[in-house]
C-alpha positions as CSV (number, residue, x, y, z in Angstrom):
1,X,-34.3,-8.0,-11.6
2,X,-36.1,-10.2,-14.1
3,X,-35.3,-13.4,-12.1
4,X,-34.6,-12.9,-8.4
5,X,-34.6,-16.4,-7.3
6,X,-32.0,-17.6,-9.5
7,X,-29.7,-15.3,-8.0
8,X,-28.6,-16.3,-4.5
9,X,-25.9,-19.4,-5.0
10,X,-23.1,-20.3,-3.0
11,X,-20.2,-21.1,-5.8
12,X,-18.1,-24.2,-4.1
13,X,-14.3,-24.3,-5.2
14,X,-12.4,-27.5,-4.1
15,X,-9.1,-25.3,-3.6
16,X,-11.2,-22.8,-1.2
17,X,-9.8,-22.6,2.1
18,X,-10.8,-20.9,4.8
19,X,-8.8,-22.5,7.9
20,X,-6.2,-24.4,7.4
21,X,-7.0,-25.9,10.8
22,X,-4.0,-27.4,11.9
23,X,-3.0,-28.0,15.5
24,X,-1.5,-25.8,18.3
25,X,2.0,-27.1,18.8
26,X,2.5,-23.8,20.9
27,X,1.1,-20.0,22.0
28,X,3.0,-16.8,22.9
29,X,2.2,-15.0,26.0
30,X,2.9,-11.5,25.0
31,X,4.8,-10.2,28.2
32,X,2.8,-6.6,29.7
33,X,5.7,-4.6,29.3
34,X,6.7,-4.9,25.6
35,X,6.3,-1.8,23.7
36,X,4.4,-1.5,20.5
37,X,6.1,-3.0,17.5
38,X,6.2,-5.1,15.2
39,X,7.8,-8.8,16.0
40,X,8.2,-11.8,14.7
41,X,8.7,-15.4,16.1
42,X,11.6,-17.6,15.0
43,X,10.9,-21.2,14.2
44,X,13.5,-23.3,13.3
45,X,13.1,-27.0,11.4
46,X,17.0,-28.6,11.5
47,X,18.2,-26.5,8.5
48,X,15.1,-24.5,7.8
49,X,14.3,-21.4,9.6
50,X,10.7,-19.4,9.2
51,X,9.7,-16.4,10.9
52,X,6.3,-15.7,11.7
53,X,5.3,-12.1,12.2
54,X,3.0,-10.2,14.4
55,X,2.4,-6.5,15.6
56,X,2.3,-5.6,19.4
57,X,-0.1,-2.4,19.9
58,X,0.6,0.4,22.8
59,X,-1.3,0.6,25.9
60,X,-4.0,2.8,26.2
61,X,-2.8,6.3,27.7
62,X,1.0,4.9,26.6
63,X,1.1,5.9,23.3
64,X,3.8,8.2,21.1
65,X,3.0,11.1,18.6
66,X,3.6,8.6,15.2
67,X,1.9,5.5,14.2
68,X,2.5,3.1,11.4
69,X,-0.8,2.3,10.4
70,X,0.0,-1.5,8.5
71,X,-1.7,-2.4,6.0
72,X,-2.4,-6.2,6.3
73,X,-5.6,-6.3,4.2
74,X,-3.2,-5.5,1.5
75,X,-1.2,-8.2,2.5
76,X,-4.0,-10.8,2.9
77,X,-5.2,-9.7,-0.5
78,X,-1.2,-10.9,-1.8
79,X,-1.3,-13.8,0.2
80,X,0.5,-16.8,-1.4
81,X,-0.1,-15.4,-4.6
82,X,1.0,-17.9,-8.3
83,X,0.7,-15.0,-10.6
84,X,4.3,-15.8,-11.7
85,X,3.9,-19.7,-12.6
86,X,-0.5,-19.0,-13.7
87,X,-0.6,-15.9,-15.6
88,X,0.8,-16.2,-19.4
89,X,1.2,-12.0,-19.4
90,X,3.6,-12.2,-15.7
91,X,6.8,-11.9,-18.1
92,X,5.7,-8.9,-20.4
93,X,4.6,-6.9,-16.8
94,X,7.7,-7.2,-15.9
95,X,10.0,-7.0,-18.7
96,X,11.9,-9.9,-18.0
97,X,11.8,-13.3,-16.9
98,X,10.5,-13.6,-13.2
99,X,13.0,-14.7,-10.9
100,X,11.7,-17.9,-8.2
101,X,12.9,-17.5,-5.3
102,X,12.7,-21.9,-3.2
103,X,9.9,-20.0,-1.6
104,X,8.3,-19.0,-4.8
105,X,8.7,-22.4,-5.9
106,X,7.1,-24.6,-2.4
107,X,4.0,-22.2,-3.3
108,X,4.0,-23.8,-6.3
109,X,3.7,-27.4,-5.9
110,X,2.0,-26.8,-1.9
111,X,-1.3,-25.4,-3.3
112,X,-2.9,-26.5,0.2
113,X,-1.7,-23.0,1.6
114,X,-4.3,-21.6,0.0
115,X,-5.1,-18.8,-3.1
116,X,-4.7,-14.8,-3.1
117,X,-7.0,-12.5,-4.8
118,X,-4.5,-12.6,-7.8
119,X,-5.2,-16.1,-8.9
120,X,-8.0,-18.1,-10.0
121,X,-9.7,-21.0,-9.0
122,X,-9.5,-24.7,-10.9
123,X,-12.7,-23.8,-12.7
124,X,-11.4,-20.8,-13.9
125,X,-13.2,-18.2,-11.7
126,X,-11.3,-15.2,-9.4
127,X,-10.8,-15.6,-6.2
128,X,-13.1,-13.5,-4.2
129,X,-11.8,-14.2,-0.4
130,X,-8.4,-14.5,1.2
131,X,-8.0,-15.9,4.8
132,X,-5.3,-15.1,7.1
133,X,-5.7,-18.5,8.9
134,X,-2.9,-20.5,7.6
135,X,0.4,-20.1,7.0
136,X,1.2,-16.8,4.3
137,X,4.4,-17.6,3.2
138,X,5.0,-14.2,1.3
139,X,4.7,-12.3,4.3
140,X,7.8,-12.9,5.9
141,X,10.8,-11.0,6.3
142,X,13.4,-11.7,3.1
143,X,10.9,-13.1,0.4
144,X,11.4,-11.4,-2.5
145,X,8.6,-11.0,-4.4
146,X,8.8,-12.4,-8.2
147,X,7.2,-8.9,-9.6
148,X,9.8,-6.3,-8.0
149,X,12.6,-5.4,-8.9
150,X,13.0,-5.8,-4.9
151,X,10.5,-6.4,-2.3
152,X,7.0,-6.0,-2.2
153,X,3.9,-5.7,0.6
154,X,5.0,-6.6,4.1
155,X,8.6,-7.1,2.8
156,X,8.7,-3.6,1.3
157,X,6.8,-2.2,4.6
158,X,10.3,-3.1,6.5
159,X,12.5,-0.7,4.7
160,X,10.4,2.1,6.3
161,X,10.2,0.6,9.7
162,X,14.4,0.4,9.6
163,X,14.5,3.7,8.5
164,X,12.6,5.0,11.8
165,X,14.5,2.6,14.3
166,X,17.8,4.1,12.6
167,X,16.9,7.5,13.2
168,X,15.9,7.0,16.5
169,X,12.0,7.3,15.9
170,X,9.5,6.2,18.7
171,X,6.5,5.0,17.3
172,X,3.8,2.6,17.4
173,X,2.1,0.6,15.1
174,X,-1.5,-0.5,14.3
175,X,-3.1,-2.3,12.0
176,X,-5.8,-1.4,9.2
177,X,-8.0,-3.5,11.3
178,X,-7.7,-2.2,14.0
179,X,-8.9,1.5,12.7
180,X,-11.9,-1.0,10.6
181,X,-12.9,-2.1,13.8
182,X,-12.7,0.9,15.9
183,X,-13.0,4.2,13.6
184,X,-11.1,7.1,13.4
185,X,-10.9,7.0,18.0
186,X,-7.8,4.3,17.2
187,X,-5.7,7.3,16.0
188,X,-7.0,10.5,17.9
189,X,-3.7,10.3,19.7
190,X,-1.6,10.8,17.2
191,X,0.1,13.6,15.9
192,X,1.2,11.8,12.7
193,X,0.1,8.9,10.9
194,X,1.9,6.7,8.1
195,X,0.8,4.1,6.0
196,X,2.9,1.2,4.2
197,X,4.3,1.2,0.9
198,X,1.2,-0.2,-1.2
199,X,-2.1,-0.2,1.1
200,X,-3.8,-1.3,-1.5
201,X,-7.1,-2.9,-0.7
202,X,-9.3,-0.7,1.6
203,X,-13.2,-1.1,3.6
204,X,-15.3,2.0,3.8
205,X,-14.8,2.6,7.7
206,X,-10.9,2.5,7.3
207,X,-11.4,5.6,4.4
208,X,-13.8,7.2,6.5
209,X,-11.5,6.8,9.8
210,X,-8.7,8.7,7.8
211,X,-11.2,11.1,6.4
212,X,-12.0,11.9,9.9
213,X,-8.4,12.0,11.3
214,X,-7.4,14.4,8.8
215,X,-10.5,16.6,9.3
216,X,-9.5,17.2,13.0
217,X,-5.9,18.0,12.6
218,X,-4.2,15.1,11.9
219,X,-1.3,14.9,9.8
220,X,-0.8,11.6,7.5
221,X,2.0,10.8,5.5
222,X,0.9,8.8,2.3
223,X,4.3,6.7,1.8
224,X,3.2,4.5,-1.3
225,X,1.4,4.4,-4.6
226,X,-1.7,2.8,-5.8
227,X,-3.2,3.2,-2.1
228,X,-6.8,2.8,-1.3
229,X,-8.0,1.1,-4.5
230,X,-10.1,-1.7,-4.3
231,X,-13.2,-1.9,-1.8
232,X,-13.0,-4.7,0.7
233,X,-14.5,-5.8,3.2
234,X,-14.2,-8.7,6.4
235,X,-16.4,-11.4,7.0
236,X,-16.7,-10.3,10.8
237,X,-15.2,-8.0,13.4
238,X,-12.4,-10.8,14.2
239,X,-11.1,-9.8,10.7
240,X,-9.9,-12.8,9.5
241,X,-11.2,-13.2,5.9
242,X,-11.2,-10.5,3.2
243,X,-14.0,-10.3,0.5
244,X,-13.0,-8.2,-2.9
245,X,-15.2,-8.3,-6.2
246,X,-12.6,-6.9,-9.2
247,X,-13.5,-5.1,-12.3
248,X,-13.0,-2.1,-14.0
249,X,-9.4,-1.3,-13.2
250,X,-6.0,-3.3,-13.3
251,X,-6.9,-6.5,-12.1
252,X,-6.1,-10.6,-12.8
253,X,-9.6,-11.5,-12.9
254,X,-13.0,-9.6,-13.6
255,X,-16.1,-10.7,-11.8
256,X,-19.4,-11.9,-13.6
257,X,-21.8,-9.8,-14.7
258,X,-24.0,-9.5,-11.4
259,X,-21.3,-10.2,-9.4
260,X,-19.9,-6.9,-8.5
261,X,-21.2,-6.7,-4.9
262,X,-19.6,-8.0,-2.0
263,X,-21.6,-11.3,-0.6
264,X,-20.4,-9.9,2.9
265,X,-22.3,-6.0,2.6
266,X,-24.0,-6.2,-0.4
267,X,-22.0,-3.1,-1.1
268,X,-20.8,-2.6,-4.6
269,X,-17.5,-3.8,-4.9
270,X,-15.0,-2.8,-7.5
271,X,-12.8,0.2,-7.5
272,X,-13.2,3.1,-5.0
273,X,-13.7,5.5,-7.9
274,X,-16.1,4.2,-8.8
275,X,-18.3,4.7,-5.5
276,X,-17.6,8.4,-5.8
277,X,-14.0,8.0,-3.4
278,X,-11.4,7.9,-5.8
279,X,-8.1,8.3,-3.5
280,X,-7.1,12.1,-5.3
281,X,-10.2,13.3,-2.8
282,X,-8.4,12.3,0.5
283,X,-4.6,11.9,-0.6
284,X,-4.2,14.3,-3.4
285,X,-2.8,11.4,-5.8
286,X,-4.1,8.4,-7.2
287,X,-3.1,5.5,-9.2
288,X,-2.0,6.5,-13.1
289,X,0.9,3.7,-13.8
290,X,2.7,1.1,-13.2
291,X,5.8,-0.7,-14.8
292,X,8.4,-3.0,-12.9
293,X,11.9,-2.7,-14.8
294,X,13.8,0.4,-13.2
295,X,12.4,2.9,-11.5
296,X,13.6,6.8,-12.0
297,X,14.4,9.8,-9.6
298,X,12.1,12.9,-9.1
299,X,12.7,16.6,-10.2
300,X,11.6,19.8,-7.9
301,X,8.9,21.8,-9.2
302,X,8.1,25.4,-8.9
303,X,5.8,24.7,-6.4
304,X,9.0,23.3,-4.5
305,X,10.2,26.7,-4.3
306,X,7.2,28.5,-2.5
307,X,7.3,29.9,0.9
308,X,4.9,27.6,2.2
309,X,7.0,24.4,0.8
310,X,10.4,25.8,2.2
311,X,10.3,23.4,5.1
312,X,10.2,20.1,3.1
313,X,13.5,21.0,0.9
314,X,15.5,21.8,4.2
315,X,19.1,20.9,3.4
316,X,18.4,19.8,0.1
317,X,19.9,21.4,-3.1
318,X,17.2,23.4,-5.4
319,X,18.8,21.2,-8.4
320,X,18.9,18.0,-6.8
321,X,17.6,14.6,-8.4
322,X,15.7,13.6,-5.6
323,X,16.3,9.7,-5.2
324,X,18.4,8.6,-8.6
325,X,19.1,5.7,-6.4
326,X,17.5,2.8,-4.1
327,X,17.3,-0.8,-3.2
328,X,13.8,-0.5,-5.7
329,X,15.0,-0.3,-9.5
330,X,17.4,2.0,-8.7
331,X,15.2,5.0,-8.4
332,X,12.8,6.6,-6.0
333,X,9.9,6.1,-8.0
334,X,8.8,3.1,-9.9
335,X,6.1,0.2,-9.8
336,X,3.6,1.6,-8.7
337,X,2.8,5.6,-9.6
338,X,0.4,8.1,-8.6
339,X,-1.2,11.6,-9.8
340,X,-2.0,14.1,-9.3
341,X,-5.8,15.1,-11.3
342,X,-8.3,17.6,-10.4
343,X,-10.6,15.9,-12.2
344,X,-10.5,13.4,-10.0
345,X,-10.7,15.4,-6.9
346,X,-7.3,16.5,-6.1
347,X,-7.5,19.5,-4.1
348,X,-6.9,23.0,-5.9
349,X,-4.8,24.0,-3.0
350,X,-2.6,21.2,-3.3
351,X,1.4,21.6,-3.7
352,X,2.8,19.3,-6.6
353,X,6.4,19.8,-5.1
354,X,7.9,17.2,-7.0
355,X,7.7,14.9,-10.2
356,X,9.1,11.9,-11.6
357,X,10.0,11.7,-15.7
358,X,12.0,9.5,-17.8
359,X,10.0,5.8,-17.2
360,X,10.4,3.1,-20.0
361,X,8.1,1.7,-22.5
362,X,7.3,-1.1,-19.7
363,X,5.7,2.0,-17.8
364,X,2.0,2.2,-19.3
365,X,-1.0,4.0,-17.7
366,X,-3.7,2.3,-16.0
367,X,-6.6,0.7,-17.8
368,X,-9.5,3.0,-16.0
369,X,-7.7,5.8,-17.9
370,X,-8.1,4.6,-21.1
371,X,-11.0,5.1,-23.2
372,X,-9.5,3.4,-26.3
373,X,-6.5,0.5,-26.6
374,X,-4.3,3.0,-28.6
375,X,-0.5,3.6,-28.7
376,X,1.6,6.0,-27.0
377,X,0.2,5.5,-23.5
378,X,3.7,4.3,-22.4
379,X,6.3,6.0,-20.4
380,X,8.3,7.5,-23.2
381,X,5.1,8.8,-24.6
382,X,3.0,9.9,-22.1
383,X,3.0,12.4,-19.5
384,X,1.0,11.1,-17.4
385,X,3.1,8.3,-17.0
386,X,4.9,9.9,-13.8
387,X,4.4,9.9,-9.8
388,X,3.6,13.5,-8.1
389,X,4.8,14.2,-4.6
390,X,2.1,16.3,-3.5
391,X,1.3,18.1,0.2
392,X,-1.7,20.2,1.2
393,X,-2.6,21.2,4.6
394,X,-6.6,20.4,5.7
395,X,-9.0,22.0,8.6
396,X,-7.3,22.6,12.2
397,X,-3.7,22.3,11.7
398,X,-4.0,19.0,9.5
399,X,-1.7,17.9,6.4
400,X,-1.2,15.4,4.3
401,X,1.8,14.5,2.3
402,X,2.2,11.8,-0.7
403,X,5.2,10.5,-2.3
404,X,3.2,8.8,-4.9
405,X,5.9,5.4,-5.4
406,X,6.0,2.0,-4.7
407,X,9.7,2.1,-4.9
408,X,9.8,5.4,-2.8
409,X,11.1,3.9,0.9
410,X,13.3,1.6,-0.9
411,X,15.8,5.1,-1.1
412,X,15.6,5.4,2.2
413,X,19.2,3.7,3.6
414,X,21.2,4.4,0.7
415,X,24.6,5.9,1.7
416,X,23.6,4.7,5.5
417,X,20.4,6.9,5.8
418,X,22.3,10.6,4.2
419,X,20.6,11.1,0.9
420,X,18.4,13.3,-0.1
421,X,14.8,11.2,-0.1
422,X,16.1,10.6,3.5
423,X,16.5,14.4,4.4
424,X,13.1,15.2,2.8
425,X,11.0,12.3,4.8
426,X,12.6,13.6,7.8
427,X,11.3,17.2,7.5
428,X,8.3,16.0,7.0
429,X,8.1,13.6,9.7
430,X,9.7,16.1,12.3
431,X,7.1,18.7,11.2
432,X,4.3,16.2,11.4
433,X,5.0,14.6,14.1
434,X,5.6,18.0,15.9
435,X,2.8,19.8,18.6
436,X,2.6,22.5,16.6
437,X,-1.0,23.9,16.5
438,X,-0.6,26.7,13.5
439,X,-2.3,25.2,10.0
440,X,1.1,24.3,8.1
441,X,1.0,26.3,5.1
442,X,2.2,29.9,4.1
443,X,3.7,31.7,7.2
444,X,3.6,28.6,9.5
């Protein structure tokens, strides 16, 4: 305010990057036919073997009743990330020493693929942009991310994609993008909607396309935790750099005092709830803990046991642990947690059919919760240390339904696809994804 032309610098990194330019060896030529999906092309090097993903969207007119809405500005935000070798606290958020994976350790010592939003630059500062021009080495199928217990992003992404194809599913997929780009008319043709595992990192027009979705009758299925968090946005409508400015919440880096806006929008940057959208507005839940030893099962409420909640629990046993297993921790919920809080905007109508308890001391709530650094905000200490599955329905035959866990899909093919976390996805999915026009709550 007080000196306006001191403020208006470009800060220069020499590890920024951008592009990393290199040269076509060869392109793709997607053929017409090939339905919506997501693919990946094979390269192989004598003894090495990479695989380079894309996504294939339907045909207009063409498309099915379910999308998978991917969330690859979540995945650009995690792209390449060092936080295991750079940050001194990596071990104590995990609770154990990380394990490198070889592709852990090339993005150690090949720093010319570029930072992720979790790192910091040479002189020290965060870094505020994350290109998907160059080669993103943890977005590939197999790499197992040093902070799981299992897999994480993209990786983690796959166990619900391999859940639908075993089932027998048809669906297509879009990406976060693409509903950016072209608001809430990229999904008027479905009947369903579900998002990835962690979609993290959100702009204002993909919130407000889901805002409108759900307002006319569409049904989404929430499948992840600590969703729609930070505010991003893209340095153009091709979509190929992210900007985020972090502060206030969980975060490896806090920007500079006057440095909270994005250079892109001049919109104030930061957490969602703190622009008035915290996620419990839209989704019910929001982000209230996080640990990454084991993760733990959920428990049936009584809300679980009403009428208008009947549906979800078909063929599932009124004392059931629902997920005391998975490829994640062993549980259903874990890493990443979410809750439900009226204060926070969670609506009063909302059904909390199901709750998670037990986590370890490695399970702490989030820093935006905390007004002082006190004990006892740990997972054997505080209640609120716990993920809530949580449906409510919304105007003209809309729903929405949140499972609140990172580690939630990971459950999905234990005992080849017949458990319980299975069963309950399904209903849900089969109800969504259904042409039924009635509102679904009580007596639907």
């Amino acid at each position: 305010m007080h000196a306006p032309t001191q403020y208006g610098a470009i800060h220069f990194h020499e590890d920024d990057l951008d592009d990393a330019r290199w040269d076509v060896d060869f392109t793709l030529t997607i053929p017409e036919d090939l339905p919506s999906a997501l693919y990946a092309v094979r390269l192989q090097a004598e003894d090495d073997t990479d695989y380079v993903p894309f996504y294939v969207r339907p045909k207009k007119g063409q498309e099915k009743k379910i999308l998978f809405l991917a969330p690859t500005a979540s995945y650009m935000a995690y792209a390449n990330d060092h936080v295991a070798l750079d940050a001194p606290l990596a071990q104590l958020m995990v609770a154990r020493v990380p394990v490198m994976q070889e592709e852990n350790i090339t993005l150690s010592y090949e720093r010319e693929f570029g930072l992720s939003t979790y790192d910091t630059h040479s002189d020290g500062s965060g870094v505020a942009y994350s290109s998907r021009l160059r080669p993103i080495l943890n977005m590939r199928p197999g790499f197992r991310h040093w902070l799981s217990p299992s897999l994480w992003q993209f990786n983690a992404d796959l166990h619900l994609i391999d859940w639908m194809i075993e089932l027998g599913y048809e669906f297509d997929v879009l990406t976060d993008f693409d509903l950016h780009r072209e608001g809430p008319q990229a999904l008027e043709p479905y009947n369903v909607v579900l998002t990835g595992t962690h979609p993290e990192y959100y702009s204002e027009r993909m919130l407000d396309g889901l805002h409108e979705y759900t307002e006319n009758g569409g049904r989404l299925m929430y499948l992840g935790a600590n969703g729609f968090y930070w505010v991003i946005n893209y340095e153009s409508d091709e979509g190929e750099v992210i900007e985020v400015r972090k502060g206030h919440g969980n975060n490896a880096w806090k920007a500079k005092p006057g440095e909270y806006h994005l250079s892109y929008s001049g919109e104030y940057g930061s957490l969602w709830r703190h622009r008035g959208r915290a996620p419990q507005r839209l989704f019910g839940v929001g982000f209230g803990s996080e640990g990454f030893d084991v993760s733990e099962p959920f428990y049936r409420t009584p809300d679980s046991h009403e009428p208008c909640a009947e549906w979800m629990f078909e063929g599932i046993g009124k004392e059931e642990a629902l997920g005391d297993f998975g490829l994640v921790g062993d549980g259903a919920a874990g890493l990443e947690l979410d809750i439900y809080d009226a204060n926070l905007g969670s609506p009063p109508e909302a059904l909390v059919v199901a709750t998670s308890a037990g986590h370890t001391e490695a399970y702490a709530e989030v820093t935006e919760e905390l007004f002082f650094n006190v004990p006892g905000t740990t997972g054997t200490q505080n209640s609120r240390v716990r993920g809530d599955i949580v449906y409510f329905p919304t105007t003209n035959g809309g729903g929405v339904w949140s499972v609140s866990s990172i580690a939630y899909c990971g459950s999905l093919s234990h005992n080849n696809y017949d458990n319980n976390i299975s069963q309950l996805t399904k209903n849900v999915l089969d109800r969504f994804a259904s042409d039924q026009a009635a509102p679904l709550g009580a007596g639907s």
